[in-house]
C-alpha positions in Angstrom: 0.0 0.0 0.0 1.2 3.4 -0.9 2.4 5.7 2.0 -0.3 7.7 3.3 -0.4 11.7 1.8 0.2 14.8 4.1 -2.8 15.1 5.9 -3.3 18.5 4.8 -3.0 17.8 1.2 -6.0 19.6 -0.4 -6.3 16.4 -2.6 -7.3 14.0 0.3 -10.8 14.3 2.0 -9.7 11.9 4.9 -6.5 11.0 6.2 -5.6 8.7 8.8 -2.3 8.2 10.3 -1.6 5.1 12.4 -5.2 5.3 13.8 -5.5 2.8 16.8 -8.4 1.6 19.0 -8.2 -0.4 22.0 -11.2 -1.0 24.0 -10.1 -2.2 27.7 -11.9 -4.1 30.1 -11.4 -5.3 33.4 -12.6 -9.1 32.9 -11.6 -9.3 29.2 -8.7 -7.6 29.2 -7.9 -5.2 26.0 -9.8 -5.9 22.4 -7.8 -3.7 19.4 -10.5 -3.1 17.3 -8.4 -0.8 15.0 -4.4 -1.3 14.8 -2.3 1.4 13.3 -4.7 2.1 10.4 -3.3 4.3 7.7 -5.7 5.5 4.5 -6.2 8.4 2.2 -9.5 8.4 0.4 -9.4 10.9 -1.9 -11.5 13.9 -2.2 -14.7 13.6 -5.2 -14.0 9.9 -4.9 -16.2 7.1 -4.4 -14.5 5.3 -1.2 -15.4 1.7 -0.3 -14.6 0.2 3.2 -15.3 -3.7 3.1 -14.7 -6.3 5.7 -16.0 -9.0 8.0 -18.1 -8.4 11.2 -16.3 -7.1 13.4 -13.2 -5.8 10.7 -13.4 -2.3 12.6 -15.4 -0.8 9.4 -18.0 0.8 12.0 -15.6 1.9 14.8 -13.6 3.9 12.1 -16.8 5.6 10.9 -17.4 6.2 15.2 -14.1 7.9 15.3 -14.3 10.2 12.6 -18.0 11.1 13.5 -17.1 11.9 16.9 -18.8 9.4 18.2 -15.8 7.0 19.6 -12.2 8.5 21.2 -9.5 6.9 19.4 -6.5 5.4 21.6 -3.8 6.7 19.7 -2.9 7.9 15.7 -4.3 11.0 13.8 -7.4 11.4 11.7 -7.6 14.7 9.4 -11.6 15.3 8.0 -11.4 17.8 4.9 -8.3 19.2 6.4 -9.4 19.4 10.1 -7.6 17.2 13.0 -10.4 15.8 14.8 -8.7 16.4 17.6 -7.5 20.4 17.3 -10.9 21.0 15.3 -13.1 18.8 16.0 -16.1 21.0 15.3 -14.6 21.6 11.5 -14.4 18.0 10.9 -18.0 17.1 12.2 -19.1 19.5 10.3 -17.6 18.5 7.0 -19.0 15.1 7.1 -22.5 13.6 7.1 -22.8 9.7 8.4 -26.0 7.5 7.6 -25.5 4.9 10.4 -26.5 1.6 10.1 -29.0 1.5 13.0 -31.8 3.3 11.9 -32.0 5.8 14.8 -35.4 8.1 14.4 -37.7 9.6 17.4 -41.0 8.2 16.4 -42.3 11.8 18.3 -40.9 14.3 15.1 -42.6 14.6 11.8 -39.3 14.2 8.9 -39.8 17.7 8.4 -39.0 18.8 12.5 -36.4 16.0 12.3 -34.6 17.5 9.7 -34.9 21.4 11.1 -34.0 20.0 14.3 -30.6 18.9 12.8 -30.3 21.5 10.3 -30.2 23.5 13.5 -27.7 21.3 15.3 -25.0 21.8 12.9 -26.0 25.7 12.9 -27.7 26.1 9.3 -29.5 29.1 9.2 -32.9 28.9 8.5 -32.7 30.9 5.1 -30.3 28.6 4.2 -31.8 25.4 5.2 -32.7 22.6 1.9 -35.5 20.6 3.7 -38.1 20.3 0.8 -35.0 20.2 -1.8 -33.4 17.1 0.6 -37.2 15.8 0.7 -37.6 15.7 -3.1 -34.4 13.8 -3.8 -34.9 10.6 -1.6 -38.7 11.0 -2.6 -40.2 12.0 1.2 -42.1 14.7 0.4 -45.4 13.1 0.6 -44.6 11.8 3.8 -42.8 14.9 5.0 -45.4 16.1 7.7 -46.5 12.3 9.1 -45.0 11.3 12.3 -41.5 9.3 12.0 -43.1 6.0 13.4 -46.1 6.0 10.4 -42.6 5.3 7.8 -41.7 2.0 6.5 -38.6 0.8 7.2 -37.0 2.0 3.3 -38.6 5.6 4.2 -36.7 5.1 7.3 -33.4 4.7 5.7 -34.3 7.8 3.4 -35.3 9.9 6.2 -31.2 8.7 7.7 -30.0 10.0 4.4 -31.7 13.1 4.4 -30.4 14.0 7.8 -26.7 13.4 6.7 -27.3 15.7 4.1 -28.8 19.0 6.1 -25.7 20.9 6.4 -24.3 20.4 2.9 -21.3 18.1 3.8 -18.2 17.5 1.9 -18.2 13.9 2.7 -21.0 11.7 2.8 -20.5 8.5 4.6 -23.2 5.7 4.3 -22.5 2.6 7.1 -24.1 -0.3 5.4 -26.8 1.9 3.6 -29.0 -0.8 1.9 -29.2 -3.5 4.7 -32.5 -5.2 4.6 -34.1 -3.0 2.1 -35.7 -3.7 -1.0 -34.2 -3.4 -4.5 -36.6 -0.4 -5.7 -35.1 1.8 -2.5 -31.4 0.6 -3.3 -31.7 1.4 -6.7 -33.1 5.1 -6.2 -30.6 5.6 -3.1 -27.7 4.4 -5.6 -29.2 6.5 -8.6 -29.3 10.0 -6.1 -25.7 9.4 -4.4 -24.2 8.6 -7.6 -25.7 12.1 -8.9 -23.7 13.9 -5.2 -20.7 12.1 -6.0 -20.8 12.9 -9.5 -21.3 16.8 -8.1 -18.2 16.7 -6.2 -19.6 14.8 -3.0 -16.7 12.5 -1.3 -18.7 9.0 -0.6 -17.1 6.5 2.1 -19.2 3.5 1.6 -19.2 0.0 3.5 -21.2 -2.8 2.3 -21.4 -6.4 2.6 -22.7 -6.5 -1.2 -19.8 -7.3 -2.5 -21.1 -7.1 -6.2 -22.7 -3.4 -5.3 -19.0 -2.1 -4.0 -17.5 -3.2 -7.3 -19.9 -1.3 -9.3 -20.0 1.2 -7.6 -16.7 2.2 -6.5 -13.4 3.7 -7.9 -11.0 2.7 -5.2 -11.5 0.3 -2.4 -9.8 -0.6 1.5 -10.2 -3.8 2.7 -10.1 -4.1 6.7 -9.5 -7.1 8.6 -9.2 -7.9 12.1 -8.5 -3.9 12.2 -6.0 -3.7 9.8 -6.2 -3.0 5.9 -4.9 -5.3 4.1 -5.8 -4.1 1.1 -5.6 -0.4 -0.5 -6.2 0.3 -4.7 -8.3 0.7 -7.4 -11.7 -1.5 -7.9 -10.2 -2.7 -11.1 -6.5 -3.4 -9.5 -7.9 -5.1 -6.3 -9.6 -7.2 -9.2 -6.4 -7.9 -10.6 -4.5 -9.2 -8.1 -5.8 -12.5 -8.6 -5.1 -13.2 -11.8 -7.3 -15.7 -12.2 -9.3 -16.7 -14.9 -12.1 -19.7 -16.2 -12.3 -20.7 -20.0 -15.1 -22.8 -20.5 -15.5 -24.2 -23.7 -18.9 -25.8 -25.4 -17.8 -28.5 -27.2 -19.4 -30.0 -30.3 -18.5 -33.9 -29.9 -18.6 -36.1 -26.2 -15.2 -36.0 -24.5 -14.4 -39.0 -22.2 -11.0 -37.4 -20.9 -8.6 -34.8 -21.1 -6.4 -34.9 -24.5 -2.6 -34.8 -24.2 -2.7 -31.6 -26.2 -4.6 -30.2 -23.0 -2.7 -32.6 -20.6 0.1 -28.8 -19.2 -2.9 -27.2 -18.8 -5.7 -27.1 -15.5 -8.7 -28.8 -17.6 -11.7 -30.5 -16.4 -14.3 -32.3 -18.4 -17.9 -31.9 -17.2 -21.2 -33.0 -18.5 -22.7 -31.8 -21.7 -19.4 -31.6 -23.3 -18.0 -28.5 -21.6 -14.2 -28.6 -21.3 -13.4 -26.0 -18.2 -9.7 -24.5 -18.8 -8.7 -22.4 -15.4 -5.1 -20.7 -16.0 -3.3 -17.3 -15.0 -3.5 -14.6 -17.7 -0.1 -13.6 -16.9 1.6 -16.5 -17.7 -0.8 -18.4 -20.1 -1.9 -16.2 -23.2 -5.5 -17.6 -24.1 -4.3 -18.0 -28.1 -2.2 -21.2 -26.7 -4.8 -22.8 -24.9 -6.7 -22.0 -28.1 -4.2 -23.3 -30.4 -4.0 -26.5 -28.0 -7.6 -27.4 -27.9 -7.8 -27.3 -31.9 -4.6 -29.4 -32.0 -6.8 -32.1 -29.7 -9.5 -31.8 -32.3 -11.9 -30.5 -30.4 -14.3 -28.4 -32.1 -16.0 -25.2 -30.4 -19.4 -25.0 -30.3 -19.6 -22.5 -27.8 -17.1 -20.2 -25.2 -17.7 -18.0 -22.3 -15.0 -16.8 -19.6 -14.8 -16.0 -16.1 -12.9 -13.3 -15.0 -12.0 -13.1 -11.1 -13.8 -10.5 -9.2 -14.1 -8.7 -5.9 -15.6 -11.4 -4.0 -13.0 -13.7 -5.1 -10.7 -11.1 -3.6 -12.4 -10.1 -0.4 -12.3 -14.2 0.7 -8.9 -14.7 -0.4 -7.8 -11.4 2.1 -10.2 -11.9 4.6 -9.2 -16.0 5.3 -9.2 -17.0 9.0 -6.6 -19.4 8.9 -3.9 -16.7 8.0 -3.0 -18.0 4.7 -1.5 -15.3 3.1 -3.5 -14.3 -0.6 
């Protein structure tokens, strides 16, 4: 991984330096739930933050809402030491938790005033039917909190992050237990803010909605990263690929033309090739299966992707990938 920036490089919307949590207890004794994490996500990017239960994802997102005290490190929000400006850097990011946290008591539309007014937006200045309009609450915008469904729920969480205008939008597993209509409109509006210069730190445990999504991507493990790049380099890494080949005759076993190669013959007279694009160019495998006589009906491949990745990182037995 690439040494972290300055943390006051105007490129970088977060920073963090060696950031370390250690919750201590009496009967259990100290749990590090973040050890010596270092990360730059850059500003206008489109961050994603994957892991396991229990990686550290959330208590990083704690720490740089102010919500958890780190044990030691630095953490720099939009150019503000959470520490020496801590009201600067609260103020330059917006989280949607995970737990959906409402007071059934407040209407959306006192909900969002009332936090409008926590971060000190004045009320000329205030968005609330704009904010309303985008994750489609408008209709509901005057009906008490507990009258929402769950997905208006998770809208109304997203329209509070987004009261005072932040920087940096960060959305803690955003799309947990809600339906695919909701997650494609929530996906469709913060693509549109990150597309307008909005910072998004994402974590996810859609694996396949990170890769889409995404332009660079930190995996965390047992509170360290082990991984830092682009979508499409983390893909890489693998180098891994599947040819499987339709044949247009029965097979009983693997040629001798195929014999250097990884082959296996399954049913319906597929012939499945796995190999390492880096050190097998598919015109040789190609050339070998037409020297064995086989004739393609059919062809498909299988490229490795950010799953394969994420289980190969995350292993419990401390393989190394």
């Amino acid at each position: 991984m690439a040494a972290v920036p300055p943390p006051l490089d105007p490129a970088i919307a977060v920073a963090l330096r060696d950031l370390t949590k250690v919750y201590r207890s009496g009967r259990q004794g100290a749990k590090t739930a973040l050890d010596a994490v270092s990360l730059a996500v850059p500003r206008g990017s489109f961050f994603g933050l994957l892991g396991p239960n229990g990686a550290g994802k959330s208590t990083l997102i704690n720490i740089l809402a102010g919500l958890a005290t780190k044990t030691a490190g630095q953490a720099v929000v939009w150019g503000y030491d959470i520490d020496s400006d801590p009201r600067q850097a609260r103020a330059a990011i917006g989280v949607v938790p995970q737990e959906l946290m409402i007071d059934p008591f407040f209407t959306p539309r006192e909900a969002l005033e009332i936090h409008a007014g926590y971060f000190g937006v004045p009320a000329a200045e205030r968005r609330t039917d704009e904010i309303f309009a985008a994750v489609g609450l408008t209709e509901v915008a005057d009906a008490y909190a507990r009258q929402l469904s769950g997905g208006m729920r998770r809208r109304l969480m997203v329209a509070k992050a987004l009261v005072h205008a932040p920087p940096i939008l960060v959305l803690d597993e955003p799309t947990a237990g809600v339906d695919v209509e909701l997650r494609h409109q929530l996906w469709t509006y913060v693509r549109a803010l990150n597309a307008g210069g909005t910072t998004v730190l994402l974590t996810t445990h859609y694996l396949e909605e990170a890769e889409q999504l995404c332009d660079r991507i930190a995996i965390i493990d047992r509170g360290r990263v082990v991984a830092c790049d682009t979508t499409a380099a983390l893909v890489k890494r693998l180098d891994h690929k599947t040819l499987t080949i339709t044949a247009g005759e029965d097979i009983a076993a693997v040629p001798p033309a195929l014999a250097r190669f990884e082959v296996e013959i399954k049913p319906f007279r597929r012939v499945i090739v796995r190999y390492r694009p880096s050190q097998t160019p598919i015109g040789a495998i190609l050339a070998a299966v037409q020297a064995a006589g086989i004739s393609i009906h059919d062809l498909t491949t299988e490229e490795a992707d950010l799953e394969d990745i994420f289980i190969e990182l995350t292993r419990k037995d401390g393989r190394a990938a």
